[in-house]
C-alpha positions, 0 to 999 in steps of 0.5 A: 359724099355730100357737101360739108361732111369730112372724113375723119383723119388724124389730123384736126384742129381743136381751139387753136391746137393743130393735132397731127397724131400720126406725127404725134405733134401739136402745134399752133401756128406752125410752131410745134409745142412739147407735149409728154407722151401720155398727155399726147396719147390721152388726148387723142383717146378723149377727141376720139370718145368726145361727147362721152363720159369715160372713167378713169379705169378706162382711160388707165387701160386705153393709155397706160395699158394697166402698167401703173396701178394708180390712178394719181396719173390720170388726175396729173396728166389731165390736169396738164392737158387741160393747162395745154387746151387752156393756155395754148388752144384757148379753150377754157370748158374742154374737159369736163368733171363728170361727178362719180364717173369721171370725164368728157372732152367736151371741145369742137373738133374741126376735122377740116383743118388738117392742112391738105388732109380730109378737106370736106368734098364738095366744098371749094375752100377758096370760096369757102373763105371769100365768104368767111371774109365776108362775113366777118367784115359784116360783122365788124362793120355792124359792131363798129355801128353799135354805141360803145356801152358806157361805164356803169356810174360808180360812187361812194356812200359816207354813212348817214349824218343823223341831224335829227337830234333823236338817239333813237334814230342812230340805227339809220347812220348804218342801216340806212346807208346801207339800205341805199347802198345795196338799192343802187348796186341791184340798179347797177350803181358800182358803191364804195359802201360806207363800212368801205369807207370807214377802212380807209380813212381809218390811217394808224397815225393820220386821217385822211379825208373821204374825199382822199378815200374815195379817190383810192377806190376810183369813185367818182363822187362822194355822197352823204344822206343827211336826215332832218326833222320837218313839221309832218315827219322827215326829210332825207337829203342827198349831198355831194361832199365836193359840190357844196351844201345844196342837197342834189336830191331830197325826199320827205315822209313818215319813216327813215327806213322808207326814205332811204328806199325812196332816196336810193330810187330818186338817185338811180334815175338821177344817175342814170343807173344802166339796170332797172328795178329788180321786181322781187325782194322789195321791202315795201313794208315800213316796219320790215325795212326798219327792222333789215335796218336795224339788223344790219347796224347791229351787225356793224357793232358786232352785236350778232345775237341783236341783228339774228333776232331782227333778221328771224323776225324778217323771215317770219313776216316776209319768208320770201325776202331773199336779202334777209336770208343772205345777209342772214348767212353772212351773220351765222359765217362770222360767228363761226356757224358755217354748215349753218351758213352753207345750208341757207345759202344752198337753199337760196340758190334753189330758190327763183331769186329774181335779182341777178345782184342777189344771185351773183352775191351768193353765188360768190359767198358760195365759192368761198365756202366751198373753197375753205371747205376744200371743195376746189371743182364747186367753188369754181363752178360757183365763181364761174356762175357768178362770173355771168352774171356780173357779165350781163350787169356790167359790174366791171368790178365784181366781175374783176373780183371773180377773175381774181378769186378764180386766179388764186383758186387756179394757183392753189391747184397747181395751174400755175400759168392760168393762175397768173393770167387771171391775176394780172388780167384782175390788176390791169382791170382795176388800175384802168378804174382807178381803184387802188385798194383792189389793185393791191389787193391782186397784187398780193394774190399775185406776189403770193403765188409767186411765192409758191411758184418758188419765183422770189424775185417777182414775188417780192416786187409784188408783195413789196409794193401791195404792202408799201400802198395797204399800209399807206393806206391805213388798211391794217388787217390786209398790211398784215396779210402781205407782211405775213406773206413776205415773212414767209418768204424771208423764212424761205430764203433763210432769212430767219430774224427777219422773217420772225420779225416780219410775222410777229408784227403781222400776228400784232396787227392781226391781234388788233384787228381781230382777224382769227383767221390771219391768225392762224395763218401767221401762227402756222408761219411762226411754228415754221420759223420756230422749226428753222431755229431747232425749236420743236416744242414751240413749234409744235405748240404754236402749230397746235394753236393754228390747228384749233383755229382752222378746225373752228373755221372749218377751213380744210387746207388749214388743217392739212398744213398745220397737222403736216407741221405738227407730224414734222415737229414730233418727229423731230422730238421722236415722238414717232407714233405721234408723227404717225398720226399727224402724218395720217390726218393730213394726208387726208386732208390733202385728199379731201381737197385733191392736192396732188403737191400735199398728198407728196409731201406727206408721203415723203415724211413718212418715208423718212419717218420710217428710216427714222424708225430704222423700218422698211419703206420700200413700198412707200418708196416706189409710190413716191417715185411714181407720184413724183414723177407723174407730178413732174415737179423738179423740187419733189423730183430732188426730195424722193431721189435724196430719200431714195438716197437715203435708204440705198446707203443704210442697205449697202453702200454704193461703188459710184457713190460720189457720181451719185453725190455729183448728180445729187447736187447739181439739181439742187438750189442751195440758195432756198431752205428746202435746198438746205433741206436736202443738203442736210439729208444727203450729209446725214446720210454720209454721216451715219454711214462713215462719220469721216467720209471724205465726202462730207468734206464737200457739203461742210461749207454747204452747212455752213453758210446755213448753220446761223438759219437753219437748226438742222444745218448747224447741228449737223455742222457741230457733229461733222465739223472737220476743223476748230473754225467749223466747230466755231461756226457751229457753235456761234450758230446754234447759241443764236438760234437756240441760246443755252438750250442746245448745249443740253440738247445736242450729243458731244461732237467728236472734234467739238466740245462746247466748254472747250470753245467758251473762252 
């Protein structure tokens, strides 16, 4: 055999991953990983047919042999050998999505490294790597040559101080910064924009100084153009905030908006900006510059229709001037015209851009529209592209803003580990650069997957601090954001009043600032709130309204939440054919947005919506059983064997009921509203089949410690209660989470009567 090829045993190595599959092992550096055995076995399945597309009927029929009829199981087990190539082989492209098709493991497979077995013939390893060593040694001794690439500059801009006494020129305080500030970002300037600044020093009780601001951002400088007359037009001047009154660059012309082109040039060279001049998309008309300008201060004012007309005029003259088009997009986003917005965007990316800043721009806004829209894989692929292309600016920061978005995109899908990575890897990039308002940012993103990771102890070290610096800060709209999230929490863990406190302060700030989009996010938390407090009319209400809002924003995740909440609420009112179609529209939201978690916890609700109904729900059943042991998530796990419980008892009573009761408990963790959840479920379940089970004797004290947060615990309290003390506790409970209302409400207990207790 000639030299440097090898046999093809079963033993390789794929990125960091030894593959032994006749040990069915995985391991790296000799430590052997836990891998299921469908993971195993669909993974040798891709390394055997690598290079070629594959459908998911083959791969069911290869590794599942036919044996499940869904195709859940696929998606789940590949997303989990994905994390396994991810996190532990370091390879982050392996397995490709081949739209309508299926996949493709696109990873090297080095059949050489099967430790003793398949060695290439012809080759003396020994050799093989002196030369390896060689070679690296080469390598390192070359890069210890090269100069370690300096930081790009990085800057802050105040908006321009307009010294001419000519209220005609006032649009050039916004547009004309703005037109330098956008000059030097395509030279490689990292700028703390003016808007930027503005938010920060904008504190609720005192001011702090630009200075003070640009320091939270790890700006370097402080920069304000000032605009003068002189005798044959005006003069644009440049001045550092820290260094005086001597301008640092001045430059002299006819009109504002080509002064601040000039200026924004004059200030790259001085600066040193790493990246040369774009050669497209240069506005060297006057009156074009004027009117981009222009448009952008009216779109600072919120005057929309204003800044649309400029822009369309923009287009009209200069079809091929790209940034009037994005920032165009931008505007038709804000005013809620989002398919509109996507199309101008698609077309951009069509388009031969020329201007790598212009093309990372997109490439993000592209992401976020593709992920409000649901369209998980395309706007990773987005936010991957981008990612690129910030690579070969050096714009350290933007490339910490993908890494961050891919982080939360990771989370969302269920990629726990590489979400976290990602996240902290974006917080260590902006503390090393000073820039603390980005840092918090981050944060909160990591906090809030931890929340959803149910890790509550780092989840509030992390949100807690992320709220202690935004608020600090004066940063009102993202104060909100993180209060919002540690409502959620409180909610969580039971702590109802805070919780509600918490989200209706946030819902204020929200108010003030004019966030719809927080909104409807805390709207949809408060309906949670108001389900925990056994108040289904206003939840279903406050629901509705976040429903509304999400539609509007076109935001598919949104949708599936807050109809999940509504189907909820109307169950609970018994309004079954309601719930049904609430139940229904989410669930398709879920897909549409391919979350596996949602599609589950949709179909557990109508499980129990038909056990309500006193229908059969066997086959629903039996398809929660394989998602959710497919899915391999402890939390699901416990919530179909307490349906499943559920439905076994109203058939016929089990022999070894209390064995099943045991196991049913020891998963479940008490401490968490879901685990009280499932309490409910199981004492509901004893409840209706005896309602002096001796075994509800044992959840009592269980419902108790929850009846003052949890409405369906206190109401279960009140109906089983075994004892005049529990028959106090149930009703102190229910008065304060419903007042009077409940008393109407709840059917007579048979040990409690609430006149009795009312001394």
């Amino acid at each position: 055999m000639a030299a440097g090829i090898v046999r093809k045993v079963g033993t390789y190595r794929i990125g960091r991953l030894l593959v032994d599959e006749q040990a069915r092992r995985v391991s790296v550096d000799g430590n052997e990983l836990p891998v299921q055995p469908k993971v195993f076995d669909l993974l040798v399945y891709l390394v055997r047919h690598a290079g070629e597309a594959v459908s998911q009927d083959q791969l069911l029929e290869a590794v599942w042999g036919r044996t499940v009829a869904s195709d859940t199981v696929v998606a789940v087990a590949m997303r989990k050998l994905r994390r396994l190539l991810e996190s532990e082989g370091g390879l982050d492209d392996a397995i490709a999505t081949v739209r309508g098709v299926g996949y493709r493991f696109d990873a090297p497979v080095d059949w050489a490294a099967s430790q003793g077995s398949g060695q290439p013939y012809g080759i003396d390893w020994r050799l093989a790597a002196l030369a390896v060593v060689a070679i690296v040694g080469l390598v390192f001794g070359l890069q210890a040559l090269k100069p370690t690439p300096a930081a790009p500059p990085r800057i802050a801009l105040v908006e321009l101080d307009n010294a001419t006494g000519d209220a005609d020129l006032d649009w050039a305080r916004a547009g004309g910064a703005a037109l330098i500030a956008q000059e030097l970002a395509r030279r490689g300037v990292e700028v703390v924009t003016p808007r930027e600044m503005d938010r920060l020093q904008a504190a609720p009780h005192e001011r702090i100084d630009a200075l003070a601001a640009a320091r939270l951002t790890g700006a370097e400088t402080v920069y304000r153009p000032r605009l003068l007359v002189e005798p044959d037009g005006y003069r644009l001047e440049m001045r550092s905030l820290a260094a005086g009154n001597e301008p640092l660059f001045a430059v002299s012309g006819s009109d504002p908006a080509g002064l601040s082109l000039a200026m924004a040039g004059l200030m790259a060279e001085g600066l040193r900006a790493p990246l040369p001049s774009p050669a497209g998309n240069k506005l060297n008309n006057p009156f074009l510059a004027e009117a981009y300008a222009r448009a952008f201060h009216h779109m600072q004012l919120g005057e929309f229709q204003a800044a649309r007309e400029l822009y369309d005029y923009l287009l009209r003259e200069a079809p091929d001037y790209h940034w009037a088009r994005y920032q165009l997009a931008i505007l038709l986003r804000n005013v809620g015209e989002h398919q509109a917005a996507r199309e101008l965007l698609e077309g951009l990316l069509a388009e031969s851009l020329n201007d790598p800043r212009l093309e990372a721009s997109v490439l993000t806004t592209m992401g976020n529209q593709y992920w409000f829209a649901g369209e998980m894989d395309q706007a990773e692929k987005a936010y991957l592209a981008a990612r690129d292309v910030f690579v070969k600016l050096g714009a350290n920061d933007s490339l910490a803003d993908i890494t961050a978005n891919l982080g939360m995109l990771a989370s969302s899908q269920g990629e726990f580990e590489r979400g976290e990575r990602l996240l902290v890897e974006a917080i260590e990039s902006y503390r090393l650069r000073g820039n603390r308002i980005k840092q918090a940012r981050a944060q909160h993103n990591l906090g809030y997957h931890y929340v959803k990771r149910g890790l509550d102890d780092p989840a509030m070290l992390h949100l807690g601090q992320a709220y202690e610096v935004r608020l600090g800060m004066g940063l009102r709209d993202q104060a909100a954001s993180t209060l919002s999230a540690l409502g959620e929490l409180a909610l969580r863990q039971g702590r109802l009043a805070e919780g509600s406190a918490m989200l209706e302060e946030a819902l204020a700030l929200y108010a003030e600032t004019g966030n719809e989009r927080g909104r409807g996010i805390v709207l949809a938390d408060l309906a949670h709130a108001a389900q925990r407090r056994g108040d289904y009319r206003q939840a279903r209400d406050l629901a509705t309204e976040s429903l509304v809002l999400a539609r509007t924003r076109g935001e598919t995740a949104g949708v599936a939440q807050t109809t999940l909440s509504i189907g909820r609420s109307l169950r609970a009112l018994e309004d079954w054919r309601g719930a049904e179609a609430y139940f229904s529209e989410a669930a398709e939201a879920y897909d549409f947005i391919d979350n596996e978690q949602g599609r589950i916890v949709v179909l557990a609700e109508k499980v129990r919506l038909g056990l309500d109904r006193g229908q059969e729900v066997e086959a629903l059943l039996e398809e929660l059983d394989l998602r959710t042991l497919a899915f391999d998530d402890p939390r699901l796990r416990q919530i179909y064997q307490a349906l499943f419980f559920r439905a076994g008892l109203s058939a016929q009573p089990w022999p070894d009921l209390e064995r099943r009761v045991d196991e049913l408990l020891a998963g479940i963790d008490v401490d968490t509203s879901s685990g009280a959840d499932l309490i409910v479920e199981i004492a509901a379940s004893l409840h209706r089949l005896d309602p002096g089970h001796s075994l509800l004797l044992r959840l009592n004290p269980m419902l108790a410690d929850w009846a003052p947060r949890h409405f369906p615990a206190a109401r279960l309290l009140w109906v089983t209660a075994a004892d005049q003390a529990s028959c106090r506790r149930a009703e102190n409970a229910l008065d304060d989470l419903r007042g009077e209302a409940w008393r109407i409400e709840l059917p007579p207990s048979d040990r409690c009567s609430p006149t009795s207790q009312v001394q």
